[in-house]
C-alpha positions as CSV (number, residue, x, y, z in Angstrom):
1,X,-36.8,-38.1,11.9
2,X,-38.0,-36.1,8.8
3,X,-37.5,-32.9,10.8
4,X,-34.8,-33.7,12.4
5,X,-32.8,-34.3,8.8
6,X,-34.6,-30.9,7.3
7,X,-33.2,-29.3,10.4
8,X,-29.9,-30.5,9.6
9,X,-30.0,-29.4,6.3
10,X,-31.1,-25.9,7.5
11,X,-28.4,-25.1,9.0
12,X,-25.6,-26.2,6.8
13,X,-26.6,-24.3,4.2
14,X,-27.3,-21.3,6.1
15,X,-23.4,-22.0,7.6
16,X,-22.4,-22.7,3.7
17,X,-24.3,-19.5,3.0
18,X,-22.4,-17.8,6.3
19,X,-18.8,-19.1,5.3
20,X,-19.3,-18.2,1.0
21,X,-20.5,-14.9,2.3
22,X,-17.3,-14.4,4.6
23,X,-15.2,-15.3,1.8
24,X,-16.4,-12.9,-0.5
25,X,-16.0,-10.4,2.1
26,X,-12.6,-11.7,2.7
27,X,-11.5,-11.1,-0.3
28,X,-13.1,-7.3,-0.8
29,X,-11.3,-6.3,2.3
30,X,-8.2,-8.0,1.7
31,X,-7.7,-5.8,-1.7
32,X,-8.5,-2.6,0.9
33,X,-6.7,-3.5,3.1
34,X,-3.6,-3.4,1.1
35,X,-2.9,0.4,1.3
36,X,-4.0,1.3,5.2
37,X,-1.8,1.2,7.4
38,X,-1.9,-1.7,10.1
39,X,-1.3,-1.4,14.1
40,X,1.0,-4.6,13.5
41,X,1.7,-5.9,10.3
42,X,2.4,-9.5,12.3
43,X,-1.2,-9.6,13.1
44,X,-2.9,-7.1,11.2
45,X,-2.4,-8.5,7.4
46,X,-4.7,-10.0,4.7
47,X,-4.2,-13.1,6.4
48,X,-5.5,-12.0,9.1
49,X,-8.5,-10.2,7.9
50,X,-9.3,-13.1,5.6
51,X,-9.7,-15.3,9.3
52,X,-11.9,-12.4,10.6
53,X,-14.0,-12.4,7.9
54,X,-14.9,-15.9,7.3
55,X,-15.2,-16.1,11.1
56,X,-17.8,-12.9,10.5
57,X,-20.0,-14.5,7.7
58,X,-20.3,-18.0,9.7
59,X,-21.0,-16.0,13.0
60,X,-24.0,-14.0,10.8
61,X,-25.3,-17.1,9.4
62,X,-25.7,-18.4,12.9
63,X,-27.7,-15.3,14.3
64,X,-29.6,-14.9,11.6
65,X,-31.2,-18.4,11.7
66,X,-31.5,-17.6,15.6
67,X,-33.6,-14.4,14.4
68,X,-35.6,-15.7,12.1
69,X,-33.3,-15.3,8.8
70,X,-33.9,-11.2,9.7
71,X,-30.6,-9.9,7.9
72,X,-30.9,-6.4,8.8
73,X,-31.1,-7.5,13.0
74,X,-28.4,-9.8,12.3
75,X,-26.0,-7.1,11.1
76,X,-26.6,-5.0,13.3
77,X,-25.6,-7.4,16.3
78,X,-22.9,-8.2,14.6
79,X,-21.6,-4.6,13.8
80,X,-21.9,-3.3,17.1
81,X,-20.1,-6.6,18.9
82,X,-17.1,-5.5,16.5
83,X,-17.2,-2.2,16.7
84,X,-17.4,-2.9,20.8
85,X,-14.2,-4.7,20.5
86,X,-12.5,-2.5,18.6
87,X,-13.4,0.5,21.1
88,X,-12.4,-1.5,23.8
89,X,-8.8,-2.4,22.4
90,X,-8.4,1.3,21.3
91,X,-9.4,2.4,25.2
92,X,-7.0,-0.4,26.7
93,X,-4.2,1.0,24.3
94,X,-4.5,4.6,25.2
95,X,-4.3,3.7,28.8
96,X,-0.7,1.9,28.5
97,X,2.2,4.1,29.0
98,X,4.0,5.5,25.9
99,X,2.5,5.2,22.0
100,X,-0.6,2.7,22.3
101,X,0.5,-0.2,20.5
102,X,-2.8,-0.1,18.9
103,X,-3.3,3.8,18.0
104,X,-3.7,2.8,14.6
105,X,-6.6,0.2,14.8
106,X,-9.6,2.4,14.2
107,X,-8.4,3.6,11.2
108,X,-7.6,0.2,9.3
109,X,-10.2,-2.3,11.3
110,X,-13.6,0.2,11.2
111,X,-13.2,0.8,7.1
112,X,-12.3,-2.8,7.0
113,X,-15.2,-4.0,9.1
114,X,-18.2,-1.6,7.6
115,X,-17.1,-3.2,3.9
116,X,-16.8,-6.9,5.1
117,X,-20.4,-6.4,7.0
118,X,-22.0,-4.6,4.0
119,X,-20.6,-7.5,1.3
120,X,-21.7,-10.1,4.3
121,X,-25.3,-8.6,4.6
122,X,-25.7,-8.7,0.7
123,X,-24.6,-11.9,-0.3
124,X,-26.1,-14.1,3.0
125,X,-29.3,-14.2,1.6
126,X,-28.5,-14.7,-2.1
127,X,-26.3,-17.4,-1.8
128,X,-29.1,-19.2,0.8
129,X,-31.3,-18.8,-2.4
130,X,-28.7,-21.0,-4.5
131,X,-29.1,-23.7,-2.5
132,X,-29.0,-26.2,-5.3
133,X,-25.4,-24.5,-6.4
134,X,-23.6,-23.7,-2.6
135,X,-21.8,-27.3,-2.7
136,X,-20.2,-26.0,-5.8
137,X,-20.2,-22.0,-5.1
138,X,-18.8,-22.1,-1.7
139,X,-15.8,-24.5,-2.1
140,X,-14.7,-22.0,-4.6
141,X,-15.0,-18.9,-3.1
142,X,-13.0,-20.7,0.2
143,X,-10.3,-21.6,-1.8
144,X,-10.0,-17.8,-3.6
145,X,-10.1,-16.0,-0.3
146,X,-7.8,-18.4,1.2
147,X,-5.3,-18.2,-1.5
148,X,-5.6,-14.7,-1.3
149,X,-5.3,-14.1,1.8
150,X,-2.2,-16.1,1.8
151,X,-0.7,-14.3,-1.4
152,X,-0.7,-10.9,0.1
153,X,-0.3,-11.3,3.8
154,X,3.4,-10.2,2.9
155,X,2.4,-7.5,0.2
156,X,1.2,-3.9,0.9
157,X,1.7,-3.8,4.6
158,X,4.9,-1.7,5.0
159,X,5.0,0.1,8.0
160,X,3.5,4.0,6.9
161,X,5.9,6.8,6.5
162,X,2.8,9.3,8.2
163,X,5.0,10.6,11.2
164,X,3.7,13.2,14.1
165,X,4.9,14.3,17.3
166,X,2.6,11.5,19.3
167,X,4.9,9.0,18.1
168,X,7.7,10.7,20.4
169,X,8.3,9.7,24.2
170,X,8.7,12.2,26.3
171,X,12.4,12.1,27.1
172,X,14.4,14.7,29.2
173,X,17.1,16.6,27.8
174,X,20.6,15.0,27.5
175,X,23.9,15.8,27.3
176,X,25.2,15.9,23.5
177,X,29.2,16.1,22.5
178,X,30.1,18.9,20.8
179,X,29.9,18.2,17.2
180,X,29.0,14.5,17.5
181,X,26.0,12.8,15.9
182,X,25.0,9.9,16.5
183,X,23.4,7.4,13.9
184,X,22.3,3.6,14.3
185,X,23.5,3.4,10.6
186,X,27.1,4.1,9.4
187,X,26.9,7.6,7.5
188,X,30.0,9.6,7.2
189,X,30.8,12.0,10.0
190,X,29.3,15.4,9.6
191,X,29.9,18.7,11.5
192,X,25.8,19.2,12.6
193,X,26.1,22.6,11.9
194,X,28.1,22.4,8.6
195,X,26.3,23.1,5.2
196,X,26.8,20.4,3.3
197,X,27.4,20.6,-0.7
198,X,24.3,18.4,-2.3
199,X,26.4,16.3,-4.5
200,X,29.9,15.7,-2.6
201,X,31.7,12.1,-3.8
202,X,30.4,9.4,-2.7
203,X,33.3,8.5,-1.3
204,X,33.7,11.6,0.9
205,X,33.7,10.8,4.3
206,X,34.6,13.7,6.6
207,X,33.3,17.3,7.5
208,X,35.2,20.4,7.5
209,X,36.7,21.6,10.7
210,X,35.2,24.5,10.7
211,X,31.7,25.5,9.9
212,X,29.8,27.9,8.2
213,X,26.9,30.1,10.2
214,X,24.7,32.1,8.2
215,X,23.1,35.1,10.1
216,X,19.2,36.3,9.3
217,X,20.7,39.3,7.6
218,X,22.6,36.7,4.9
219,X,26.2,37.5,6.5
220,X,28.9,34.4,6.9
221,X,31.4,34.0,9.6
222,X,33.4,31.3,9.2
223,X,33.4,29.7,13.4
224,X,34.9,26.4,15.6
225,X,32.0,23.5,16.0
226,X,31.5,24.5,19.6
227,X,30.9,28.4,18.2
228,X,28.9,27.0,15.8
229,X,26.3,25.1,17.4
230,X,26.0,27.7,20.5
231,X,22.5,28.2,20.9
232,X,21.6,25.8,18.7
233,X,19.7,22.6,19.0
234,X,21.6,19.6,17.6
235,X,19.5,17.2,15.7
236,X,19.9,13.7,17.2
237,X,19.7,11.4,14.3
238,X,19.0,8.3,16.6
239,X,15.8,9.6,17.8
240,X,14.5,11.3,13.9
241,X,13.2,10.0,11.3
242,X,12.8,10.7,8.1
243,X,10.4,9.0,5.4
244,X,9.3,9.3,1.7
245,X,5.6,8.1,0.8
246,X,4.5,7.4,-2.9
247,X,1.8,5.8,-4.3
248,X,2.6,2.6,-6.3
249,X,1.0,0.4,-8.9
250,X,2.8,-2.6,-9.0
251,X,2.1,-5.3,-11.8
252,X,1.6,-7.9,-9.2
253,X,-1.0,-6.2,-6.9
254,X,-4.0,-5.8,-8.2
255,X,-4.5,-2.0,-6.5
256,X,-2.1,0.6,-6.1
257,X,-0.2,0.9,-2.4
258,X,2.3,3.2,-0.7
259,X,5.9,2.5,-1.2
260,X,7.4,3.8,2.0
261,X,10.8,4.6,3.1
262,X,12.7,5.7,6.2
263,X,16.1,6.6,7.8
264,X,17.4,8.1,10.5
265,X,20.8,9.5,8.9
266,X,19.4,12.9,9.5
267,X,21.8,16.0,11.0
268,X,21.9,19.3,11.4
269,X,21.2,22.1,13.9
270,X,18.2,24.3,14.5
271,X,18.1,27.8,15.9
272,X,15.8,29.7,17.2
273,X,17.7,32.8,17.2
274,X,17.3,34.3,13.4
275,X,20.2,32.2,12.1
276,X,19.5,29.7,9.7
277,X,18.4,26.1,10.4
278,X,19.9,23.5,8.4
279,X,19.0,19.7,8.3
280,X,20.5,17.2,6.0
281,X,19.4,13.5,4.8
282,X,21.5,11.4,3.8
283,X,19.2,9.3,1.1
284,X,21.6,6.6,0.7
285,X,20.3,5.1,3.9
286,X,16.7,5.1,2.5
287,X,15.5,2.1,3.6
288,X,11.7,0.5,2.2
289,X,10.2,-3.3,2.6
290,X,11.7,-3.7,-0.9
291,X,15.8,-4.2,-0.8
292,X,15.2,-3.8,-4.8
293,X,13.2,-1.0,-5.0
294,X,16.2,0.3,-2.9
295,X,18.7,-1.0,-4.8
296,X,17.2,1.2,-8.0
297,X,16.8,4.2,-6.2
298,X,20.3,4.4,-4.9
299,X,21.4,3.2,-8.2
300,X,19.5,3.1,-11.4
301,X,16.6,5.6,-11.4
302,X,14.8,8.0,-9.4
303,X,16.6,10.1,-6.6
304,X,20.0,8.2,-7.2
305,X,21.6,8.3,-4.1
306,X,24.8,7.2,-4.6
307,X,26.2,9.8,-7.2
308,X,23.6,13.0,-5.6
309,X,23.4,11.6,-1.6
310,X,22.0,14.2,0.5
311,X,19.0,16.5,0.5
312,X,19.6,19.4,2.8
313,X,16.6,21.9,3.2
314,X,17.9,25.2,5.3
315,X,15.2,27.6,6.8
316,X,15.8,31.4,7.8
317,X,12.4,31.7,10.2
318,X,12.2,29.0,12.5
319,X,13.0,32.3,15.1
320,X,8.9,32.9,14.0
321,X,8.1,29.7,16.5
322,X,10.4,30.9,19.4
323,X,8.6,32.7,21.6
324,X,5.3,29.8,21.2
325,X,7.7,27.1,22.0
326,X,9.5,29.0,25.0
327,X,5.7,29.5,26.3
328,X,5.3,25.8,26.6
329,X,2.6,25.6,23.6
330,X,3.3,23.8,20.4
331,X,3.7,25.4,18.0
332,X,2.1,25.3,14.2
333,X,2.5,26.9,10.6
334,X,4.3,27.2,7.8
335,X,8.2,26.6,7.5
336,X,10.3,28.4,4.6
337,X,13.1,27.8,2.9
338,X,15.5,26.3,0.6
339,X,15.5,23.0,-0.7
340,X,18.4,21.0,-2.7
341,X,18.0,17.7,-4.1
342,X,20.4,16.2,-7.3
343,X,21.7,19.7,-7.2
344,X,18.3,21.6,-7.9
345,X,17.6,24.4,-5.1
346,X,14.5,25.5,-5.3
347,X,12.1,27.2,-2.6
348,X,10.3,25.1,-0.5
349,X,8.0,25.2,2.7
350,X,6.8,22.7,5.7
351,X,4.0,22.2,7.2
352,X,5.3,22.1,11.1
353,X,4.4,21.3,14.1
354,X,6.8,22.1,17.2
355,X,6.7,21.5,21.0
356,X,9.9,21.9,23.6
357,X,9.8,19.0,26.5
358,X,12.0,19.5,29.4
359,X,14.4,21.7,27.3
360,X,14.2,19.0,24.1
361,X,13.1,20.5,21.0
362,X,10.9,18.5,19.2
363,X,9.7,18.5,15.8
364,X,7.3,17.7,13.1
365,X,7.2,18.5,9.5
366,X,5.6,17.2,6.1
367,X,5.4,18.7,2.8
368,X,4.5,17.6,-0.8
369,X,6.6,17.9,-4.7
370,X,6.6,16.4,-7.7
371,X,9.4,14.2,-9.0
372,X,9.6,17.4,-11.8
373,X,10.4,19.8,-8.8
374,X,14.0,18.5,-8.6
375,X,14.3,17.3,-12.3
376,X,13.8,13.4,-10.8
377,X,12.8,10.9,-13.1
378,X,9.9,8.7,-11.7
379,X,11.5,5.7,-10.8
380,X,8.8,3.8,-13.0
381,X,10.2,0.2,-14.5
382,X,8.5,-1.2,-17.5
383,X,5.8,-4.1,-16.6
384,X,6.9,-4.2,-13.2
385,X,6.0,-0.9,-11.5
386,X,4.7,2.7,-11.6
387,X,4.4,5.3,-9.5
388,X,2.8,8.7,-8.9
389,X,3.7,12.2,-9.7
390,X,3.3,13.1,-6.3
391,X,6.3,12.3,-3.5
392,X,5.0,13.0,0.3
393,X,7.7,13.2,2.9
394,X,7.8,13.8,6.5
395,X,10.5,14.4,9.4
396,X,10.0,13.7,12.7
397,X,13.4,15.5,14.5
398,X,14.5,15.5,17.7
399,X,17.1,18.0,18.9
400,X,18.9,19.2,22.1
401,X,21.3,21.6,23.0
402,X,25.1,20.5,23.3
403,X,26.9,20.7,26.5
């Protein structure tokens, strides 16, 4: 009877050491969680992570009385039945047609799983030492992770602004109207070929009937929207995206995370023919997990959308890719040109990545500023938020000739 009660007593405080264990791991990878970016922020939150830990430190309390209370075994199992279920999820994904829904697992669950086993492996055995303590140790450190868990499930989880061309389906190419672009947003209607002025009022709402086409060797013909766009790929804004990144330390948080936002009120038409490229954004449609952070932008601080609403970016040698992209490769480098945000034009370049698919020109591009590039004042807000110097933004364009 003696050893059946000592037995008993074994094991719940090995499963109290398990589960205060899991819930300091819980609430490690919970805080690092915060800035990675989840497969599905419906299931792949601090909530979430919290469950998978404690279910972790109970699960490594079990083996290791099973082994002997060997730690470094018990780990071990553990670590490679996660990491097996994570390689098996990622293999299912990539086998289902279109984006895997899970593409992004590996990089936010094996990060997240290597801390919460580490923490696990190092507290296990010193919290079985406090035996005396756990009935008061343990309650507490459930009810923190718990809490947190619950606190942040909603914080730090935006969807990323990290674009490429595997995000694209592989569509074939489609008849577009001359000089129609259509948006899933209401933007005002724009010529895709016309150069836009970067501050026009607010309030203007339709695009010259004519456009402008600059040739390579800086000569303007003034041309009908069907002359215009001959040649050209139009930009449908529908299938683009375009996104913002920037590092954020909000006062509620207690580590920095990405503010991210996205529209698709892009236009524009690019050319592979020597005659400049241009694509405009219209950044009052700039869209975040934060109405108010949108709210300031557009009105208050930082880009101010509504009195400067478009950055248009116009490059002279996309003809440089031509001849890759007509070879069916895709192609890579650097894209030049001009940049104009809150009336500042200044030189700027793209990292790109290109590919044509069944006549549908696909493309990638990212590039880096600082708020100082385009005289922007950081959006920063006394004892509620600040952000970095550094802005990352991305476009992910699809385009197709007209006719």
């Amino acid at each position: 009877m003696a050893g059946h009660t000592q037995r008993r007593r074994t094991i719940w405080r090995a499963l109290g050491a398990g589960a205060g264990s899991g819930a300091a791991a819980a609430v490690v990878a919970s805080l690092v969680s915060l800035p990675l970016r989840a497969p599905d922020d419906a299931f792949f939150n601090t909530a979430s992570v919290t469950a998978g830990c404690l279910a972790a430190g109970v699960a490594a309390a079990g083996l290791w009385l099973r082994l002997g209370k060997n730690p470094g075994r018990t780990l071990r199992l553990v670590a490679l039945a996660v990491f097996a279920a994570i390689a098996g999820a990622t293999l299912l994904a990539e086998a289902l047609p279109g984006e895997p829904p899970l593409a992004h697992l590996p990089g936010f669950a094996i990060p997240l799983t290597a801390i919460a086993l580490g923490t696990i492996a190092l507290a296990l055995p010193l919290l079985h030492e406090q035996a005396s303590r756990l009935r008061i140790i343990v309650p507490g450190m459930l009810a923190a992770a718990v809490a947190m868990g619950a606190a942040l499930a909603g914080q730090g989880d935006g969807e990323s602004g990290r674009l490429s061309l595997q995000d694209l389906s592989i569509a074939p190419a489609a008849s577009v109207a001359q000089g129609v672009q259509a948006t899933p947003i209401a933007t005002p209607a724009i010529a895709p070929a016309a150069t836009i002025a970067a501050n026009p009022s607010p309030v203007q709402a339709t695009a010259a009937p004519a456009a402008t086409v600059k040739a390579a060797s800086g000569a303007t013909t003034a041309v009908g929207p069907a002359a215009a766009t001959a040649g050209g790929y139009v930009i449908a804004g529908a299938e683009s995206t375009g996104t913002y990144t920037v590092r954020e330390k909000l006062a509620s948080l207690p580590l920095p995370n990405e503010a991210v936002g996205k529209t698709n009120a892009i236009t524009g038409t690019i050319y592979l023919d020597g005659r400049a490229s241009t694509v405009t954004v219209d950044l009052r449609t700039l869209t975040s997990d934060q109405s108010r952070r949108d709210r300031y932008i557009r009105t208050d601080g930082g880009i101010r959308s509504n009195r400067y609403p478009y950055a248009v970016f116009t490059a002279t040698d996309v003809q440089a890719f031509a001849a890759e992209l007509e070879q069916g490769k895709t192609a890579s480098g650097t894209l030049t040109g001009t940049m104009t945000i809150r009336d500042v034009e200044k030189p700027f370049s793209f990292k790109i990545e290109a590919r044509m698919v069944q006549g549908v020109l696909q493309l990638h591009g990212a590039a880096d500023f600082t708020w100082a590039d385009f005289n922007i004042p950081p959006p920063n807000i006394r004892g509620f938020v600040q952000v970095e110097n550094n802005v990352h933004i991305e476009v992910l364009l699809v385009a197709r000739q007209p006719g």
